[in-house]
VOGU-3710 file (C-alpha; in Angstrom, 3 decimals, decimal comma):
1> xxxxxxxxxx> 112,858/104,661/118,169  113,148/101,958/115,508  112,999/103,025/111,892  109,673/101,651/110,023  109,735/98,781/107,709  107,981/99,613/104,714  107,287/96,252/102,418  105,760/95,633/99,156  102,000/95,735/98,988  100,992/92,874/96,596
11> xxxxxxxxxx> 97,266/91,128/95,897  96,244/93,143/99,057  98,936/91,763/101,524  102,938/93,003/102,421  105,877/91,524/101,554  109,166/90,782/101,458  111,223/91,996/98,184  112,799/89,064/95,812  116,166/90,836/96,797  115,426/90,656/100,683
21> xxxxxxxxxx> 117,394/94,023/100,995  115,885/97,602/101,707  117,557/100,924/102,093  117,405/103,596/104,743  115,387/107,011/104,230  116,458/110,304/106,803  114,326/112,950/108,452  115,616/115,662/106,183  115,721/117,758/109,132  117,762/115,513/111,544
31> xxxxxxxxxx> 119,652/113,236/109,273  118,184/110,644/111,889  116,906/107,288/109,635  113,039/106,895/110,034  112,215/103,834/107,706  113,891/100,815/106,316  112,088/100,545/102,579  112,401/97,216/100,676  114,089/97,545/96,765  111,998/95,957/94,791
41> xxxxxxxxxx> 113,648/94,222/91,445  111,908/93,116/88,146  110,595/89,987/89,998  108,979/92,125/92,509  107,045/93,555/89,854  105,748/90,409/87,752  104,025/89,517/91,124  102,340/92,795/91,605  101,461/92,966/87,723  99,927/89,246/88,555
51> xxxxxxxxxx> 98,198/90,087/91,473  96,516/93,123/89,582  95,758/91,073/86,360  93,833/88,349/88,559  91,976/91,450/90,388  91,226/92,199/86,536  90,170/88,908/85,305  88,733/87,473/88,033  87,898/90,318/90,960  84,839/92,168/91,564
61> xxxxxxxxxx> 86,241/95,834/90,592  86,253/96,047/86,640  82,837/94,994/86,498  81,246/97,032/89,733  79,044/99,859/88,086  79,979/103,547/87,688  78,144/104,057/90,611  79,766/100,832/92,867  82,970/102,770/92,012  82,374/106,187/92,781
71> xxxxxxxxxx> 80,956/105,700/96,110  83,963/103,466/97,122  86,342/106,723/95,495  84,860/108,819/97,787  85,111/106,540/100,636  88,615/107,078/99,762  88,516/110,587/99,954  86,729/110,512/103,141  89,668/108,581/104,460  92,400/110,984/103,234
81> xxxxxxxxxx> 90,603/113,924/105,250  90,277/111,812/108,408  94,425/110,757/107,937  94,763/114,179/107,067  98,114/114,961/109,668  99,181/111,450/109,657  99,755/112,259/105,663  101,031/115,523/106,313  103,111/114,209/108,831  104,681/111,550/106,119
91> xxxxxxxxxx> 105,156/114,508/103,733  107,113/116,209/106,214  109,206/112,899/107,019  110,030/112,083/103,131  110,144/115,999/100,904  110,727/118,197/103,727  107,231/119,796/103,330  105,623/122,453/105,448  102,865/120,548/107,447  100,839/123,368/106,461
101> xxxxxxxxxx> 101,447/123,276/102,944  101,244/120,099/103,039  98,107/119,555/104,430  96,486/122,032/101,595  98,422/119,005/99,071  96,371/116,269/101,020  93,017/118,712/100,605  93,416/118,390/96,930  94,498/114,685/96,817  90,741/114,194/98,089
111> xxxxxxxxxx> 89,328/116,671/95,723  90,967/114,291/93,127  89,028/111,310/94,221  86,253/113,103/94,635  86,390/114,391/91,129  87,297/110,878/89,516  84,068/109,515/91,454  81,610/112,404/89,471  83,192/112,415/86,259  82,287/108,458/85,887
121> xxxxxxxxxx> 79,017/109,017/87,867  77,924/111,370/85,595  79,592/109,373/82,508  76,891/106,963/83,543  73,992/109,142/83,612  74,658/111,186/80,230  74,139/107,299/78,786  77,624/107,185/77,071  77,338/103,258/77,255  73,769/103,105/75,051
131> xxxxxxxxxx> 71,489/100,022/74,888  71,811/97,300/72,244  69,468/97,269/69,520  70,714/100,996/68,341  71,956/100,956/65,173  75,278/102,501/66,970  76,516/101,965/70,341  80,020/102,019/72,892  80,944/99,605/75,095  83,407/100,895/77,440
141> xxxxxxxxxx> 85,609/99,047/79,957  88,978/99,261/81,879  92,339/99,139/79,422  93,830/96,821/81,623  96,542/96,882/84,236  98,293/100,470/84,750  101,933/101,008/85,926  102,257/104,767/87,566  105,315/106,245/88,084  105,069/109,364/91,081
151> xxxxxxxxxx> 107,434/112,079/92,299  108,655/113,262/95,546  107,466/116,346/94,753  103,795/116,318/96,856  103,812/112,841/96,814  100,788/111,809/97,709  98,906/114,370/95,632  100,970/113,197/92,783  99,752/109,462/93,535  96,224/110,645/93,680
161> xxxxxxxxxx> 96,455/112,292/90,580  97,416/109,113/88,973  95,235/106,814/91,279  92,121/107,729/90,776  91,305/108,067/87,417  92,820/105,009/86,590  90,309/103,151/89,240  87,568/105,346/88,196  88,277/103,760/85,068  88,305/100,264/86,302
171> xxxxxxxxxx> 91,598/99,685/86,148  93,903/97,719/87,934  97,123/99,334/89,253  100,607/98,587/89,796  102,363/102,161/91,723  105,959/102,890/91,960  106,686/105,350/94,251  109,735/107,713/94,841  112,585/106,640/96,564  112,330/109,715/98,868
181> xxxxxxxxxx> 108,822/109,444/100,262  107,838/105,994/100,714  105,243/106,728/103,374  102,683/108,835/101,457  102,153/105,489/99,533  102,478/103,405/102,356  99,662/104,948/104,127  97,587/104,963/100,579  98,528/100,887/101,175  96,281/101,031/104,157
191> xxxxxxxxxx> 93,741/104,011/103,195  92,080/102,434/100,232  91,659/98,890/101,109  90,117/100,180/104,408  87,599/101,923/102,053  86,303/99,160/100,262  88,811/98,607/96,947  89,349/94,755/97,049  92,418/93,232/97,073  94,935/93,248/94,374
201> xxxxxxxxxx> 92,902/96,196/92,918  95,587/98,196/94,120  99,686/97,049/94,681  102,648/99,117/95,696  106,249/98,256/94,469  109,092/100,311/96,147  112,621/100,823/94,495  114,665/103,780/93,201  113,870/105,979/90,299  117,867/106,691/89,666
211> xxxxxxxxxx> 119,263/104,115/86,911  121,963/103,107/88,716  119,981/102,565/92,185  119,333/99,290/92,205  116,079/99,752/92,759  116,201/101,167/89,313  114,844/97,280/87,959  111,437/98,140/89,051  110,862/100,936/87,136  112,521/99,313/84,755
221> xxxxxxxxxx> 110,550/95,952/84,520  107,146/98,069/85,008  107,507/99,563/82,019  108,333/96,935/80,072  106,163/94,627/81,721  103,737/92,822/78,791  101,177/92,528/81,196  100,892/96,273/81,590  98,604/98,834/79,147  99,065/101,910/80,251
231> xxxxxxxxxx> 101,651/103,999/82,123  101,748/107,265/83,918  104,732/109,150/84,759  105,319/112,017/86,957  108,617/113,287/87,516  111,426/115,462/85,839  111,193/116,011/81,873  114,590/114,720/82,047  113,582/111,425/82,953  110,319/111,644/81,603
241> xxxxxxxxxx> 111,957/112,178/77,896  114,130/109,064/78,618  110,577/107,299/79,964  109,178/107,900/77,041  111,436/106,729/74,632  111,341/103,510/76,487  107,626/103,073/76,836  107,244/104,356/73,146  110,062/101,305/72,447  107,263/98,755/74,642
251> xxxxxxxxxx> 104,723/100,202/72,223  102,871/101,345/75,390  100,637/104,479/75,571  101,966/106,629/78,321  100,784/109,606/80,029  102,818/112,491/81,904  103,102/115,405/84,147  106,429/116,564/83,895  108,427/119,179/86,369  110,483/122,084/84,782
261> xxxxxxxxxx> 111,277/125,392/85,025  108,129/127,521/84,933  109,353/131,006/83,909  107,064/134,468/85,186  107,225/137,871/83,124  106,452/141,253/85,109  105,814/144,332/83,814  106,505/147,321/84,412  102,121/148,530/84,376  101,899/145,590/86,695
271> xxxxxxxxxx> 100,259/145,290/89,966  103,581/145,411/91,860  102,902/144,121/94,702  100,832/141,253/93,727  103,528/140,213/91,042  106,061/139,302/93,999  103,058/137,672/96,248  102,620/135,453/92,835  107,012/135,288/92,262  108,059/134,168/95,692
281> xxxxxxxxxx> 105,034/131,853/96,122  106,091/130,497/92,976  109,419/130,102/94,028  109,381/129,111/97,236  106,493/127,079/98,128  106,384/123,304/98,591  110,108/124,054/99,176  110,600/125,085/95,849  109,969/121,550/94,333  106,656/122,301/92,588
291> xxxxxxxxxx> 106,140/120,927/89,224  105,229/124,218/88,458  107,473/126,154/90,238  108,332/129,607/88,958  112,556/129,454/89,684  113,191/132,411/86,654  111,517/136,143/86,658  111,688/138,281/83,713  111,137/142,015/85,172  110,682/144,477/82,540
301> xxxxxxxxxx> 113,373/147,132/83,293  111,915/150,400/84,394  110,562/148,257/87,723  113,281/145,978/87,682  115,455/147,728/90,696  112,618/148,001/92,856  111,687/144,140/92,149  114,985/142,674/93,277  115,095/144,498/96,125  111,725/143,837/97,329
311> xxxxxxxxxx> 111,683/139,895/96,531  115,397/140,141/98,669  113,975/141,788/101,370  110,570/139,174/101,412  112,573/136,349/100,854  114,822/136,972/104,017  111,696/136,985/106,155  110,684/133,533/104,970  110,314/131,307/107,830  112,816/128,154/107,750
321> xxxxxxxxxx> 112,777/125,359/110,223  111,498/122,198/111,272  108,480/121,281/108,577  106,632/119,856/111,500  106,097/123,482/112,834  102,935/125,034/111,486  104,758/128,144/111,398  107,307/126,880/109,536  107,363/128,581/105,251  109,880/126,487/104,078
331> xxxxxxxxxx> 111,238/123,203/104,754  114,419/121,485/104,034  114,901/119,249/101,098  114,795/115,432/100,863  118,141/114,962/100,019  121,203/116,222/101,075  123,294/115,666/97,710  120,431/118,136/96,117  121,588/120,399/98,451  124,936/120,603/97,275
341> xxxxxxxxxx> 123,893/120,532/93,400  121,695/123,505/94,150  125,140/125,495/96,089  127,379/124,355/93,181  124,749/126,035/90,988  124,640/129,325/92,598  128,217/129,027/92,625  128,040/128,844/89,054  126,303/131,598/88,879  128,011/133,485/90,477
351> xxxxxxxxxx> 130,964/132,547/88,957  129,489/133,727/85,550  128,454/137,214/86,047  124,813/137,193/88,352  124,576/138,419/91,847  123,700/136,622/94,866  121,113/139,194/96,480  120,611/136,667/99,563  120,650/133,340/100,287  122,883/130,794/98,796
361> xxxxxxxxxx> 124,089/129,166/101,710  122,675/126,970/105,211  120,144/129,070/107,242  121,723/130,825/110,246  120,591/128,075/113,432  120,172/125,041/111,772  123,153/123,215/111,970  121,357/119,843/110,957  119,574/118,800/108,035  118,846/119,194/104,214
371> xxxxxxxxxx> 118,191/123,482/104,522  119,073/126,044/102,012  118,307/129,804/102,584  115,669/131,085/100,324  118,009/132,408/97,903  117,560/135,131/95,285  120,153/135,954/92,003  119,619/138,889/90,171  121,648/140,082/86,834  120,866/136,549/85,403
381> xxxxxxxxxx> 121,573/136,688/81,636  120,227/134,534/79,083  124,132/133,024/77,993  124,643/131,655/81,476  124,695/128,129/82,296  122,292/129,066/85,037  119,425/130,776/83,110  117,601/128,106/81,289  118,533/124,946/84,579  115,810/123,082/86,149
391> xxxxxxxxxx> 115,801/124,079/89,583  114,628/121,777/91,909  114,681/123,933/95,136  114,190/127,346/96,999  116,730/129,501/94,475  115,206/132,853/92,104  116,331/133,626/89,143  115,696/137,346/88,237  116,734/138,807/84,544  115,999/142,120/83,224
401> xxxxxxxxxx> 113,799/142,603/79,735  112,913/145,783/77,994  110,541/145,036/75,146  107,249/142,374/74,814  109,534/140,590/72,178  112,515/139,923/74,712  109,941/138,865/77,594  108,794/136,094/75,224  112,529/135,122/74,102  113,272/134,893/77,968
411> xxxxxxxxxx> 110,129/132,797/78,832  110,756/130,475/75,793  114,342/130,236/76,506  114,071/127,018/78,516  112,943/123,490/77,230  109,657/121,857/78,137  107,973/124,293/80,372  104,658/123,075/82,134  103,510/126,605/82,322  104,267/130,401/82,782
421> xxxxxxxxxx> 103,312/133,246/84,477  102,311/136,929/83,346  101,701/139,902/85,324  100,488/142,894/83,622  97,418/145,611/83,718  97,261/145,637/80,056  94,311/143,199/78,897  96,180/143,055/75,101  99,316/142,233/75,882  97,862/138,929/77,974
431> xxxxxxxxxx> 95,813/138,316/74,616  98,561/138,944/72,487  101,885/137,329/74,047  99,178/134,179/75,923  100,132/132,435/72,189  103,788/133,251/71,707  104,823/131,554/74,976  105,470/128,112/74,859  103,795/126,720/77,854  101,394/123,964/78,904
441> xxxxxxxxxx> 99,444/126,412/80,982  99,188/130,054/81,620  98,200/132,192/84,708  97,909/135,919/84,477  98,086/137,795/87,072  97,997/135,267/89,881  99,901/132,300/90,929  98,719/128,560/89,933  96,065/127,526/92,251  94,472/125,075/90,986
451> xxxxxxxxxx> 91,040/123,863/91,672  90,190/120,071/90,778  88,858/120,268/87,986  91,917/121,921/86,605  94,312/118,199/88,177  94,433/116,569/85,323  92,056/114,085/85,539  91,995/111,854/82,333  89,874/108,849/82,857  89,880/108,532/79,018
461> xxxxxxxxxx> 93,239/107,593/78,827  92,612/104,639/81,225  89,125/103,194/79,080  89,055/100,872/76,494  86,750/101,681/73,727  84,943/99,942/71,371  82,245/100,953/68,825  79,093/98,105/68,342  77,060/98,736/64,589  74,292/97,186/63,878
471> xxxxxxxxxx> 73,108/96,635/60,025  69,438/97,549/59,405  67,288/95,798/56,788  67,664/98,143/54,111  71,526/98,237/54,069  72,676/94,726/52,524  76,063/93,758/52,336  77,605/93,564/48,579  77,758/90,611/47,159  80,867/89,727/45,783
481> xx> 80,906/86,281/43,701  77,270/86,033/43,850
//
């Protein structure tokens, strides 16, 4: 079968790249190539920031009604249910993810639109934008033309998350998605124009995220773009530190969700058994590649025996195969050269003192693709290269702590952590230690799930305020020179 040719998606039509030249993306379970996806260069992107500044000046969406938007956002959402497999199906093709899991990603992308479409619906009715002929009023309108950045981690959830509240906003968009998984945003190419956003409303610019990819121009030229007013990044903090730097250098606000290592703490008065459901879901779904994921465990020490063994023993029943398979628990990863970082870490690890409990090395059967055995390695300690590295796989870390001060050194040990995890049947030690750890979120007793109110949503961010006063007859202006 011939691989796909994904093209640019500019003023609601597909094209050709400047540099006529596109790149080959692999099943990450065969190795086989699937799509030829054009690199799009700083040219690429002036025409797709054009295209969405005419949609902005001259098109019908910035000045539709709250309501004229919403019901077109849930149109949208509507047509991510019915494309439901196709999108899990893409997900599986680009990250390596679970069709199942998957499919629960693609749930909440919808639940993101939906969202978007009643948080401006009911903007409108609470009467935010008042009447003239108050003494006090806000107009409120679209900031202009935003450039997203997305992962590969979830893609198309990731581009929902950024998608919608920008459009619920009014906004004009320019996306630049992952190298990895270029059909999630292809099929978002063909989702949302079906549903009613006109053309140019939306445009899609492919190219690498890696500086030295030559695709790296678009990212690039998108953020320094003058024509853009607002940018969204998801992605490593790595990249997102260097990201922001150079958007803060374009004097552009910017808004991210970064990836890192999310850390968990059991104790010892924990519910045992639900601690390791929360650690190796934490760990090992999506592959491991969460934003969130929770790739280092603190165990407090009087349980911590009994831990290892028991996430060993789950984590070599793990399912591992071919993400199309519904039965399938983990997936292989979207790139083989992550592969080998990941081995060369555990290596590492090894290499500095930890044990490898299981794992670390291809899945027995599977003599093709991207696939790492869910691996676990215990005896971590905090002076190891190991301890504080982002993980961007199926790999555990596991480290012993005795006291409720050296649980909060471990889980502050690493550098910016989205959030953290805390199992314990002691009400004031959640209350107490929730402050000391240095997290952007923090679950107790339970694993992330997140409903949709807790995405992220920021319309906000995307709206351009301004404030209207109006003097009244007994407040005079003073008179200088009079």
């Amino acid at each position: 079968m011939a691989a796909e040719s994904v093209r640019q998606f500019i003023g609601g039509k597909y094209a050709y790249s400047t540099l006529r030249k596109s790149y080959g993306v692999t099943d990450p379970t065969t190795g086989k190539e699937y799509a030829q996806v054009e690199v799009g260069l700083g040219a690429d992107i002036n025409q797709a920031v054009l295209a969405a500044r005419s949609a902005l000046e001259t098109g019908p969406w910035p000045g539709m009604t709250a309501l004229e938007r919403a019901r077109i956002l849930h149109a949208i959402a509507d047509a991510i249910d019915a494309r439901a497999d196709d999108i899990a199906a893409a997900e599986a093709l680009g990250p390596g993810l679970p069709v199942a899991q998957a499919g629960q990603q693609t749930a909440r992308a919808s639940a993101v639109f939906r969202l978007a479409a009643e948080l401006i619906t009911a903007r409108a009715e609470t009467g935010q934008d008042r009447a003239p002929g108050q003494s006090g009023y806000l107009v409120t309108g679209p900031a202009g033309v935003a450039g997203l950045i997305t992962s590969w981690r979830a893609p198309f959830l990731a581009q929902a998350r950024a998608v919608a509240p920008a459009l619920a906003a009014g906004c004009t968009i320019v996306l630049k998605p992952d190298e990895w998984a270029p059909l999630p945003a292809a099929l978002l190419a063909e989702i949302a124009p079906a549903a009613g956003l006109p053309d140019g409303v939306l445009n899609i610019v492919h190219g690498s995220l890696h500086r030295k990819a030559p695709g790296a121009q678009a990212r690039d030229a998108l953020i320094a773009h003058p024509g853009v007013a607002r940018l969204s990044f998801d992605g490593d903090a790595a990249t997102g530190r260097q990201i922001t730097i150079d958007a803060a250098t374009h004097h552009k606000p910017l808004t991210t969700q970064l990836a890192g290592p999310a850390p968990g703490l059991i104790f010892a008065d924990a519910d045992l058994e639900q601690a390791i459901d929360g650690a190796l879901f934490g760990a090992f779904a999506l592959n491991g590649q969460r934003r969130t994921a929770t790739s280092t465990i603190g165990v407090q020490r009087p349980v911590y025996d009994l831990i290892v063994g028991r996430l060993t023993v789950r984590a070599e029943r793990i399912r591992v195969g071919d993400p199309a398979d519904p039965a399938t628990e983990l997936g292989p990863l979207p790139d083989g050269e992550l592969v080998d970082a990941l081995l060369a870490g555990v290596r590492l690890g090894v290499r500095e003192g930890a044990r490898l409990t299981t794992g670390g090395r291809r899945p027995a059967g599977l003599a093709e693709g991207n696939f790492l055995a869910p691996t676990v390695l215990a005896d971590i300690d905090p002076s190891m290269r190991i301890f504080a590295e982002h993980i961007r796989g199926p790999v555990l870390r596991v480290t012993p702590f005795d006291s409720d001060d050296e649980a909060v050194s471990l889980a502050n040990a690493g550098a910016d952590l989205p959030a953290a995890y805390l199992w314990t049947s002691d009400p004031e030690r959640a209350r107490r230690l929730a402050p000391a750890i240095k997290n952007a979120a923090l679950w107790v007793n339970a694993h992330n799930h997140q409903d949709a109110i807790a995405e992220g949503i920021d319309i906000d961010f995307y709206t351009r305020s301004l404030t209207v006063r109006t003097a009244s007859d007994d407040a005079p202006a003073p008179r200088f020179g009079a």
